[in-house]
N, C-alpha and C positions, 0 to 999 in steps of 0.2 A: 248422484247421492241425494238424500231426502233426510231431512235433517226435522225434529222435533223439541220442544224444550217441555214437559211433563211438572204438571202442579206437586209440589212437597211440599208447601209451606214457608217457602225463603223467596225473596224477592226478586233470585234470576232463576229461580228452577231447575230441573235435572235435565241434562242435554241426553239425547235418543237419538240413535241410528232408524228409520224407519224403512220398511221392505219399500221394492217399488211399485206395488199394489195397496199400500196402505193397510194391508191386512196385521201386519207383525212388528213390532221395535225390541227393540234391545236397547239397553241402558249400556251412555259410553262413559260412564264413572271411573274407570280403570284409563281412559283414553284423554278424556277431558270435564271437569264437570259441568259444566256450561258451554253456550255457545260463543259468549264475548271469549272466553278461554282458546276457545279452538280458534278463532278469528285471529288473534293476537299473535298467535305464532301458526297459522294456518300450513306454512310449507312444510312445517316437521309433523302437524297435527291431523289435517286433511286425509295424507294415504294412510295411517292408521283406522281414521275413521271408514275410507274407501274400502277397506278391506274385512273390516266387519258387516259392511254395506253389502258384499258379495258373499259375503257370511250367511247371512241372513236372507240372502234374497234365493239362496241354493239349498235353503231350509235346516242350515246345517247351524245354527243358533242357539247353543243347547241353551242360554236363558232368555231366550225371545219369550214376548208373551202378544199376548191381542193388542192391537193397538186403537184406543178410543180417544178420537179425538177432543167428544166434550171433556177430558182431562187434560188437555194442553194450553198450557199459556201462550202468548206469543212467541213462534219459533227465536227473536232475542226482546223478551220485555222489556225492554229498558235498552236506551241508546246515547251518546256523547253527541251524537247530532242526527237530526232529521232535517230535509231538506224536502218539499215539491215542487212540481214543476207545470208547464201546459202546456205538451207535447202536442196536444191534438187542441189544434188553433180553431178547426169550427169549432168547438163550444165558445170559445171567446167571441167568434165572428155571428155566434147562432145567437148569443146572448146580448151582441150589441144592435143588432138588426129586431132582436123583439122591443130592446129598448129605444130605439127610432136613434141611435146616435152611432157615427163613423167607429169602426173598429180603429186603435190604434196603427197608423203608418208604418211603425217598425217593427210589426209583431213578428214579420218574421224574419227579421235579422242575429237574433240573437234566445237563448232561450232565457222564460222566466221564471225566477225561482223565492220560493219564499220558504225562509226558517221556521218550522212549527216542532209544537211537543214532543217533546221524546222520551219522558220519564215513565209514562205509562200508558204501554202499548196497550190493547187488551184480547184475550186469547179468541180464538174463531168461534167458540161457544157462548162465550160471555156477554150476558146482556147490554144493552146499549140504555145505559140509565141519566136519564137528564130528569130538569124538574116541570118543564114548561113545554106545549105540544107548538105554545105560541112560536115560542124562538124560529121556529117552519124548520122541522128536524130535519136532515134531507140522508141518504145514503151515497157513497160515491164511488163507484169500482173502479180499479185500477192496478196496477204493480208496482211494487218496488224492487231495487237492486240494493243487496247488503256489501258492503266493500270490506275491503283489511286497507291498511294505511296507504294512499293515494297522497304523491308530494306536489308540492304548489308549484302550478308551470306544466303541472304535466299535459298532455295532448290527447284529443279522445282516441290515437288509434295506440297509446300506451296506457291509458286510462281501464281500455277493454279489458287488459290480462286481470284486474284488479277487481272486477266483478265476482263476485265469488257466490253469490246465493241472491235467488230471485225467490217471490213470494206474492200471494194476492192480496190488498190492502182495501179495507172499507176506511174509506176516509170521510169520516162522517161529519157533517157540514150542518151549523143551526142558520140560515140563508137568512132569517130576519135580521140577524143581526149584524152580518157580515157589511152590509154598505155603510152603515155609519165606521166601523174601522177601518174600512178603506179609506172612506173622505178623511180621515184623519192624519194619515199619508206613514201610519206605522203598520200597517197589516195586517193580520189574521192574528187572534189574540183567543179571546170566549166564541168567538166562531168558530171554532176549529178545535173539539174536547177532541179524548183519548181516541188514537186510529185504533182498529183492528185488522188484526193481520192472520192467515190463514196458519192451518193446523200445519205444514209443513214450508219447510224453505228448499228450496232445491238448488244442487248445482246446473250450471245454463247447459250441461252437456246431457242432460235427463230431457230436452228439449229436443234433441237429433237435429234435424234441419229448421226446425220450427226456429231456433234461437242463430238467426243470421242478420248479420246489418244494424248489428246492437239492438235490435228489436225484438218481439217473441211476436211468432204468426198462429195466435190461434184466437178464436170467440171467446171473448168472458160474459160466461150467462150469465145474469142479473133474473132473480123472482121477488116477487113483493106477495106475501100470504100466499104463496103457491101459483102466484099467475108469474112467465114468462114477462118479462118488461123488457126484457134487452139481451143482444147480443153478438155488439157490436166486433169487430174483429181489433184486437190490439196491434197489428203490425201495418195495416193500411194504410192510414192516415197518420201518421205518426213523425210530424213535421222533424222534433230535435230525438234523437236516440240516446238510449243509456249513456254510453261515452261521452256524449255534446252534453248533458246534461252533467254529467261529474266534472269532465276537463272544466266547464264553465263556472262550476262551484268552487273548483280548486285554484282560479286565476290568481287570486291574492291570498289564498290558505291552503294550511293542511288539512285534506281529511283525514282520521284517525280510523283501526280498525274497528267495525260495528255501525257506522255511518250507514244511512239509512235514504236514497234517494227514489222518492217516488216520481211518476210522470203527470197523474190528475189522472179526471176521471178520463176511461177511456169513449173515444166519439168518434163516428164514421162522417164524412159527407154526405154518405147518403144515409135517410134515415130510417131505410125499410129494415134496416135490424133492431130498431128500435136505442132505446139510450140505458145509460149507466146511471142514470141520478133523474130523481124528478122534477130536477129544476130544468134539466136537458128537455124534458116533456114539457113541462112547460114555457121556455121557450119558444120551441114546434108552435104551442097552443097561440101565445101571442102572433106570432107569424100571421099564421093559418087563421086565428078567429078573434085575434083584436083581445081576449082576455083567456086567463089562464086559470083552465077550470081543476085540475088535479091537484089534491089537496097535500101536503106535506105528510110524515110517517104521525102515526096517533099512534098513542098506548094501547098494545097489545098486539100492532104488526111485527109482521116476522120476514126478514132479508134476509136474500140467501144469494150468495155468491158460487160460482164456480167453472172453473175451463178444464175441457176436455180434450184429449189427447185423440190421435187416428183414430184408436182401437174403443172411443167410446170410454174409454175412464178414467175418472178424476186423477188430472195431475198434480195440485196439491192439496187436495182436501176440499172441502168446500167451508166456506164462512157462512153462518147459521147463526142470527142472531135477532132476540124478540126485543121490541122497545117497552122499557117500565120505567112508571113514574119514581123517580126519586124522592125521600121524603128528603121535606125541607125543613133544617133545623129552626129552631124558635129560637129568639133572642132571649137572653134570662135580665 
């Protein structure tokens, strides 16, 4: 099932059933009108929705219409909690090695996660508006997993049934500024503005074999102005999985339905598929050449995210999005 949330002017939007081609949706307004709605009570909500989903995918949708993505908000705008993660331990290992200093000893005992914004997400079209190119804009490809209510205690292989919707996320990263809140020892704050999240959420059974071992095995392309940058494989290297990452968020809490946990950006060991983010590139550069010549995203670049399925087509949409300068208001 392929799940859509459609711009009307309210702050969680109108939830859509989408074909599984991307070509058609249907409005599930009679079913549920948002997507936190349908999460909330997911088990009576879900086969309603499944069944319009077969609705429409057999062409038989008497109010199906086109479905255009630059019209959608984040499949859930807005969430009660976001969590990430760093699944894929080379970039942590790739990043301490440009920086001449030991990777963490425990990195991989345990997985790590940090709370970030959840109040606005923003849709796969929507521009990426900051004020400063200084900040060192960065882009970060990746996935998340959307849950329904996950109880404290629980374990990743009971964690797993609680997966309900996957989704590609640009986790957009300002790199200048990120080391001074780290040294500060409270985390990711103005380094880390609004994610964006692709045009569709999918259930992990629209994945077929691809979604096995809590992980999704396919390439998420990364382009920066139309050139290829990356494309690395998300299931490879993927030290902690969905489940380890939830069960480990849930040790001392509840997660609620709509919760939102992503992995970081995705990275292979080896680096001939290239990387998700251009700090991953620049790393490589330190490595390799002692300085880091790839310059951060400027005003008027355009990211474009997207994974494709056996058959060559986009599984959930692709994230498409231009960087512009934000005006900066003046003090009166």
């Amino acid at each position: 099932m392929k799940l859509a949330t459609l711009k009307d002017g309210t702050r969680d939007g109108q939830l859509a059933v989408v074909s599984r081609d991307l070509k058609t949706a249907h409005l599930a307004d009679g079913i549920a009108s948002t997507l936190q709605k349908a999460l909330d009570d997911w088990s009576f909500i879900a086969p309603q929705l499944d069944l319009l989903y077969q609705t429409i995918n057999s062409g038989r949708g008497h109010r199906a219409f086109d479905f255009e993505p630059a019209n959608c908000m984040a499949p859930l705008p807005r969430s009660s909690l976001r969590v990430a993660g760093a699944s894929y331990l080379q970039q942590i290992e790739r990043a301490c090695k440009a920086a001449g200093v030991d990777a963490p000893a425990n990195l991989r005992e345990a997985p790590r996660l940090y709370q970030g914004a959840s109040d606005d997400f923003l849709g796969a079209h929507d521009d990426i508006t900051l004020a400063q190119e200084q900040w060192g804009i960065d882009y970060e490809a990746g996935i998340a997993a959307i849950t329904d209510d996950v109880a404290m205690g629980s374990t990743p292989d009971q964690v797993h049934l609680n997966i309900k919707l996957l989704m590609l996320v640009n986790d957009i990263t300002l790199r200048n500024l990120a080391p001074d809140e780290q040294a500060s020892g409270y985390g990711f704050l103005q380094a880390k503005p609004a994610m964006a999240c692709s045009p569709v959420a999918i259930t992990p059974d629209e994945l077929g074999d691809a979604w096995r071992g809590g992980k999704v095995h396919y390439a998420l392309r990364c382009s920066l102005n139309g050139k290829l940058t990356g494309q690395p494989h998300a299931g490879a290297d993927m030290a902690f999985n969905y489940p380890q990452l939830l069960a480990h968020l849930c040790r001392t809490r509840n997660a609620r339905a709509g919760s939102v946990v992503s992995a970081g950006g995705v990275a292979n060991k080896e680096i001939k598929k290239g990387f998700s983010s251009i700090f991953e590139r620049r790393n490589q550069e330190m490595i390799a050449d002692g300085v880091a010549s790839t310059p951060y995203l400027l005003f008027g670049d355009v990211v474009r995210l997207e994974m494709l399925g056996d058959d060559g087509k986009s599984l959930f949409g692709a994230i498409e999005q231009t960087l512009k300068q934000a005006e900066v208001r003046k003090s009166r």
